[in-house]
C-alpha positions as MATLAB code, in Angstrom:
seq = 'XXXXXXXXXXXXXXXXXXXXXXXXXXXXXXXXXXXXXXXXXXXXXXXXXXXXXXXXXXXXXXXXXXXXXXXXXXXXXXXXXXXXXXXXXXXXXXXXXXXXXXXXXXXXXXXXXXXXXXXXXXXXXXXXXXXXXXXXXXXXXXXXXXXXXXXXX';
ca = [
       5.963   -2.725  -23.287;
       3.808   -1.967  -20.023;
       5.829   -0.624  -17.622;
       5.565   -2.645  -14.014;
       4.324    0.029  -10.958;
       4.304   -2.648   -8.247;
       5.037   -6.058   -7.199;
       3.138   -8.331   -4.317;
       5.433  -11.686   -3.636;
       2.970  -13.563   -2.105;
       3.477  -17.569   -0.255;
       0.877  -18.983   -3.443;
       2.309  -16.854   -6.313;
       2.868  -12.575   -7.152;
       0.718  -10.227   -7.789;
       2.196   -7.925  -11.048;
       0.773   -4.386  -11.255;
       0.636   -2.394  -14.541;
      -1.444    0.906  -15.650;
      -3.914   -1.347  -16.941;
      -3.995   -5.052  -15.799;
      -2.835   -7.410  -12.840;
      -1.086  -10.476  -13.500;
      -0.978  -13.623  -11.174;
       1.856  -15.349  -11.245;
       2.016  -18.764   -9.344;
       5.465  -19.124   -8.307;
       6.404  -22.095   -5.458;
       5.649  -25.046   -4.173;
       2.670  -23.577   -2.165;
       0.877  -22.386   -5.370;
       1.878  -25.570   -7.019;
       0.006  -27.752   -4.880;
      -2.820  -25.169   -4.423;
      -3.537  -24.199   -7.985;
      -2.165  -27.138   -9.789;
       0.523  -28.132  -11.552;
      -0.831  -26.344  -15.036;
      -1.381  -23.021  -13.883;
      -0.045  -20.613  -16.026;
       0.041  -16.655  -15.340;
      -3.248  -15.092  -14.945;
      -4.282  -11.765  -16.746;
      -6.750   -9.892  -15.236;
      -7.664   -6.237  -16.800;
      -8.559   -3.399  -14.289;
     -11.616   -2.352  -16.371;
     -12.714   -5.916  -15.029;
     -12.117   -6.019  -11.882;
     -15.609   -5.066   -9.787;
     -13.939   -5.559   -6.613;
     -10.832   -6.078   -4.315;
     -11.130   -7.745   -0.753;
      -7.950   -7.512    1.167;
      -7.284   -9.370    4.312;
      -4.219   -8.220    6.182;
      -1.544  -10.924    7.516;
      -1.348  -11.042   11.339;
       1.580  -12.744   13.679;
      -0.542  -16.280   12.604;
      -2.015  -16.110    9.764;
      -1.157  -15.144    6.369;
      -3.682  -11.713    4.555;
      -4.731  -12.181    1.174;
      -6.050  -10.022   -1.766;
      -8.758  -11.083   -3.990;
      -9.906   -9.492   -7.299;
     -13.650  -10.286   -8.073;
     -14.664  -10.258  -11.340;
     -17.676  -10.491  -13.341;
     -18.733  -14.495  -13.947;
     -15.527  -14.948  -11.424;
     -16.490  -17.786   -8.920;
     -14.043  -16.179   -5.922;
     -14.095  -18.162   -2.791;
     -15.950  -16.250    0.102;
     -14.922  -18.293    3.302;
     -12.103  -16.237    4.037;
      -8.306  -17.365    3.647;
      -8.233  -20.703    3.496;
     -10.901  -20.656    0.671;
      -8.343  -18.044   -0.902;
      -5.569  -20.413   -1.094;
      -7.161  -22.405   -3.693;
      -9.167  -19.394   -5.532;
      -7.113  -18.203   -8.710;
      -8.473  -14.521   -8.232;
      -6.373  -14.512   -5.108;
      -3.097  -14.222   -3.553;
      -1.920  -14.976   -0.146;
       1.339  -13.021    1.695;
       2.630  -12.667    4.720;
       2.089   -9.850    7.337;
       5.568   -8.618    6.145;
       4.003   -7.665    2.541;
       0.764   -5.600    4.497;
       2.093   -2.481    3.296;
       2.621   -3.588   -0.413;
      -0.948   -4.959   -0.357;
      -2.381   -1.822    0.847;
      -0.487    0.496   -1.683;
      -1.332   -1.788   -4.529;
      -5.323   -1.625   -3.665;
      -5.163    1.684   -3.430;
      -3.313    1.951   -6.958;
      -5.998   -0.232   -8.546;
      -8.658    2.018   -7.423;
      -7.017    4.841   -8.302;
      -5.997    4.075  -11.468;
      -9.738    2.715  -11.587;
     -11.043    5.971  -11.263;
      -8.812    7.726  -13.480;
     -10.245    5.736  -16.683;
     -13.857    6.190  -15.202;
     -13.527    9.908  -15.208;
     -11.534    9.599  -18.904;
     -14.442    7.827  -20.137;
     -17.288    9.882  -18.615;
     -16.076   12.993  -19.663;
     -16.744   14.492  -23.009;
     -14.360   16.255  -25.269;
     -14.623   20.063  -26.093;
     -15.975   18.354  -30.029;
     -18.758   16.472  -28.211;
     -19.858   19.072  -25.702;
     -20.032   21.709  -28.609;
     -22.113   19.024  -30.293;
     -24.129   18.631  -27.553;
     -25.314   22.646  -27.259;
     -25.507   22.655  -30.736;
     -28.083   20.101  -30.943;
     -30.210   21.739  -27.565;
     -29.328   25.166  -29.926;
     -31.155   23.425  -33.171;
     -34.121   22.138  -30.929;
     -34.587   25.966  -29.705;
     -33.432   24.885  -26.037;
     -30.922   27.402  -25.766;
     -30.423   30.953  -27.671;
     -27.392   31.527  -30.120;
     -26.169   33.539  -27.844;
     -26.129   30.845  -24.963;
     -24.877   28.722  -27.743;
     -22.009   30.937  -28.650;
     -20.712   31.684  -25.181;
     -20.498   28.040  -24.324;
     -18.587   27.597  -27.365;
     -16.235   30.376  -26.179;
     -16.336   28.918  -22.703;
     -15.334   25.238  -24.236;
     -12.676   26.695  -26.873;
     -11.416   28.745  -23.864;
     -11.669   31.907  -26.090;
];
């Protein structure tokens, strides 16, 4: 099972945090009457998410955080748009410091599986030199020291 890193309660619902997702929970009266009756959870992978607006809470108003997603149709209007946009979740200025932390987690766990993906494995970057090698790019000698280099002989 995924194992839960952080929790925003919210005054329209939570905000669940796992290595590689976010789910939206509408819990309340508040998200009852601003996201329906129907609502169920809302799963929303971090490999989707393109962007994260966060709007603090003051003394008066409540902050928000909104996930934007591709094809998503987020409100823009600021936080009274976000009350009824189901990318979003409203908390108080109590729940700033959660908010923050949890952005920041989402990026950084964002960036971790970017770099993952972009990088090659020792197979694949062999590969690579071999074929520049084959083409007469590089010398078997270049060729064989990057292999050391790679192999970490």
């Amino acid at each position: 099972m995924d194992k839960l890193l952080e929790v925003l309660e919210g005054v329209n619902g939570q905000v669940e945090l796992y290595d590689d997702k976010v789910i939206i929970k509408r819990k309340g009266a508040l998200a009852k009457i601003t996201q329906g009756f129907t609502k169920g959870d809302k799963t929303i992978y971090l490999r989707q998410v393109t962007g994260i607006q966060l709007k603090l809470g003051g003394n008066l108003v409540n902050g928000y955080i909104q996930f934007t997603v591709p094809g998503g149709n987020e409100k823009s209007k600021g936080a009274f748009e976000a009350t009824q946009d189901e990318n979003s979740v409203m908390f108080k200025k109590s729940s700033n410091d959660i908010a923050i932390s949890m952005k920041n987690k989402i990026e950084e766990l964002q960036r971790k599986k970017d770099n993952n993906h972009n990088s090659l494995s020792g197979a694949d970057e062999i590969l690579k030199y071999k074929q520049l090698l084959d083409n007469g790019i590089i010398t078997q000698e270049e060729f064989n020291s990057k292999k050391k280099d790679i192999l970490g002989l």
